[in-house]
C-alpha positions in Angstrom: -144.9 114.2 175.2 -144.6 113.9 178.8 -148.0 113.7 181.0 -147.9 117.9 181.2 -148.0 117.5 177.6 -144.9 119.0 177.1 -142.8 117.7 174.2 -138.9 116.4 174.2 -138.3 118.9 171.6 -134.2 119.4 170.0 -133.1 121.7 172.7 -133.4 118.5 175.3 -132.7 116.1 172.4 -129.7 118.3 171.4 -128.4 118.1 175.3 -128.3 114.6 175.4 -126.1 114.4 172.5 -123.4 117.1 173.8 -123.5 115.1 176.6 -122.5 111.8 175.3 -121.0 113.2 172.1 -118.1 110.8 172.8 -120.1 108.0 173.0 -120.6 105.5 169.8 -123.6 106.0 168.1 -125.1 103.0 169.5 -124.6 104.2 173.1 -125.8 108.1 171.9 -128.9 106.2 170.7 -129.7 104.2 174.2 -128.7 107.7 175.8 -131.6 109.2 173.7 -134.0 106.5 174.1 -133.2 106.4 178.1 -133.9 110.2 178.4 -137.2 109.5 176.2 -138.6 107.1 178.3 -137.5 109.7 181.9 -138.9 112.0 180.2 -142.3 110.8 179.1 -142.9 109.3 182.5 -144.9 106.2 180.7 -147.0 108.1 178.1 -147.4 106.7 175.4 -145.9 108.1 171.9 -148.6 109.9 170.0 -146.1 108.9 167.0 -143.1 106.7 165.8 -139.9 107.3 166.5 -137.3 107.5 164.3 -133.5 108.0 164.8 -130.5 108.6 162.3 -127.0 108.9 164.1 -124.0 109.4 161.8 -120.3 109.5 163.4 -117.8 110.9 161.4 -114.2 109.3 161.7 -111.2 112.1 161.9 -108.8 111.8 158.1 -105.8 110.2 159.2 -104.1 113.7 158.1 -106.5 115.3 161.6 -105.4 112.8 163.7 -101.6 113.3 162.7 -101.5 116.7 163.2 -103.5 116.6 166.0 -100.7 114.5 167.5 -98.1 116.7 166.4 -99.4 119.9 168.2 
């Protein structure tokens, strides 16, 4: 929550990610955590926080015919 007590919710969360989407997950997660910290303007979290990324890699087949278009 920020100091209005507003919370960061998944439509801010889900912006961050569509922003950096191209981004490794490492770098998506210190995007996340940098917007976190903007965001909450030094409140402190009322709970943990807890992040999964997952990137999936293109099949070789994508890629090829991505290529080839």
């Amino acid at each position: 929550m920020n100091p209005k007590g507003e919370e960061f919710g998944p439509t801010r969360l889900y912006e961050v990610v569509s922003r950096n989407i191209d981004s490794s997950a490492a770098g998506i997660r210190d995007r996340i955590e940098a917007a976190l910290t903007k965001f909450c303007q030094g409140t402190p979290a009322a709970d943990d926080i807890t992040l999964v990324i997952v990137k999936r890699l293109a099949e070789a087949s994508e890629v090829s015919m991505a290529a080839n278009t």
